[in-house]
C-alpha positions as CSV (number, residue, x, y, z in Angstrom):
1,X,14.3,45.7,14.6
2,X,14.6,49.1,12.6
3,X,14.2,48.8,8.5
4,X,18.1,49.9,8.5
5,X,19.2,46.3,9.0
6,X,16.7,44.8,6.4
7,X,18.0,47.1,3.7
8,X,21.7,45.6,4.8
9,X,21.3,42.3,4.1
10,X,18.8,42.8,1.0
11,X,20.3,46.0,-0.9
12,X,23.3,44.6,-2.5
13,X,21.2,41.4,-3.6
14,X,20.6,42.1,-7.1
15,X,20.6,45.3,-9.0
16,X,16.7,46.5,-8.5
17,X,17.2,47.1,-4.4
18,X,17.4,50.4,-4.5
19,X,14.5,51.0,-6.8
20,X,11.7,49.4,-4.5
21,X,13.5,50.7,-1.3
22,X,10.4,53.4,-0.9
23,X,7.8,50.5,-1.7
24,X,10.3,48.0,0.6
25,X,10.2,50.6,3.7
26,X,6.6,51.0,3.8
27,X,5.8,46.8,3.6
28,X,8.7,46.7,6.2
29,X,6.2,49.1,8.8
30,X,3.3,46.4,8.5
31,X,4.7,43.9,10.4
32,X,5.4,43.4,13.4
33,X,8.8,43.2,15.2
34,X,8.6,39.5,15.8
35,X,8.0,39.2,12.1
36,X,10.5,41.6,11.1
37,X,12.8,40.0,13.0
38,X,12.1,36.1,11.1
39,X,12.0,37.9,8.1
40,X,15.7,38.8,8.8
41,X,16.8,36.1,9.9
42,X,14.9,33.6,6.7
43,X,17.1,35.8,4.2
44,X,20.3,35.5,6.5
45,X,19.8,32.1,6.0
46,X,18.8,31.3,3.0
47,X,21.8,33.6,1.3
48,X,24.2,32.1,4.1
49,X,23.3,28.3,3.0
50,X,22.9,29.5,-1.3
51,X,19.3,29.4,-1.3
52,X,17.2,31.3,-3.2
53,X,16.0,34.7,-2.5
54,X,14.3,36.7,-4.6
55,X,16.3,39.9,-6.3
56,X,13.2,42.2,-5.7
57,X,13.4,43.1,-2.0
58,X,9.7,43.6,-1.4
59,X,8.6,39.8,-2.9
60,X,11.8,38.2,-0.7
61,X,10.0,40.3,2.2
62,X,6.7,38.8,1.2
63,X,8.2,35.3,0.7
64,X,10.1,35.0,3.7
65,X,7.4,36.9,6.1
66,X,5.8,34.3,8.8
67,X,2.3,33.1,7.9
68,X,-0.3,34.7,10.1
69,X,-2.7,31.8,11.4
70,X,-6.3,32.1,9.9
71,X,-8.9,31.8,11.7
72,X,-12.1,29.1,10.5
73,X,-15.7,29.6,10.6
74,X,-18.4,27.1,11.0
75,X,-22.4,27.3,10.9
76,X,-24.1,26.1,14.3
77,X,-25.3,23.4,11.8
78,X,-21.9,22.9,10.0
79,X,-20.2,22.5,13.9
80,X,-23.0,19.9,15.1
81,X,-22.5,18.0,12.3
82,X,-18.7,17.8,12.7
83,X,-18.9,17.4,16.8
84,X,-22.3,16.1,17.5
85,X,-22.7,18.6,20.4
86,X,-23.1,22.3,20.4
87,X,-20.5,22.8,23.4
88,X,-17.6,24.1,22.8
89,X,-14.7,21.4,22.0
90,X,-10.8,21.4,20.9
91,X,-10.4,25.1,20.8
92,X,-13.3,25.8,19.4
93,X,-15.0,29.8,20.2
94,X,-19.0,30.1,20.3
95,X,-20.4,33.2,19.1
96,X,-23.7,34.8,18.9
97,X,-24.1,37.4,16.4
98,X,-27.0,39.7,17.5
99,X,-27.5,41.8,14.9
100,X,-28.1,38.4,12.6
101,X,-29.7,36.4,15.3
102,X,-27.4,33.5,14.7
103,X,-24.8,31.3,16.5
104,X,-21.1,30.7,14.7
105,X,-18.3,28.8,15.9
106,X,-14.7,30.5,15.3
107,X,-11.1,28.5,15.6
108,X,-8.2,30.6,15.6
């Protein structure tokens, strides 16, 4: 999806568009273009069905980008104590880290 049809839908949104359309551009290049894509399609909505969107085009980019999943860490103690097993279980990762000589768990 090119930043063109962003800037369509958002730059006649309130009077400040064109003022963060540098700022807006650059944002726009960070994500990828399955999230450029729901981004465009949340503000369609949202102004289609009168629901808010914010006038500044870089914070209605930020509010209406998809939330990238975060991934959780546990101790080798923290895990056994939560699963009472070292194996991995439900989608859980093990990792050694050499350089510190320890064991982690990691769930995307």
């Amino acid at each position: 999806m090119e930043f063109i049809e962003f800037w369509q839908i958002v730059e006649n949104h309130g009077r400040v568009a064109a003022y963060y359309k540098a700022e807006c551009e650059h944002l726009w290049s960070t994500y990828t273009p399955d999230q450029q894509k729901a981004i465009c399609e949340s503000i369609t909505h949202k102004l289609r069905t009168g629901r808010f969107v914010h006038y500044n085009p870089v914070n209605a980019m930020r509010d209406n980008a998809p939330q990238t999943p975060r991934s959780i860490t546990l101790s080798y103690a923290e895990y056994y104590k939560a699963f009472g097993t070292t194996e991995e279980v439900s989608g859980w990762k093990k990792v050694f880290l050499p350089d510190q000589q320890k064991t982690i768990y990691i769930k995307n």
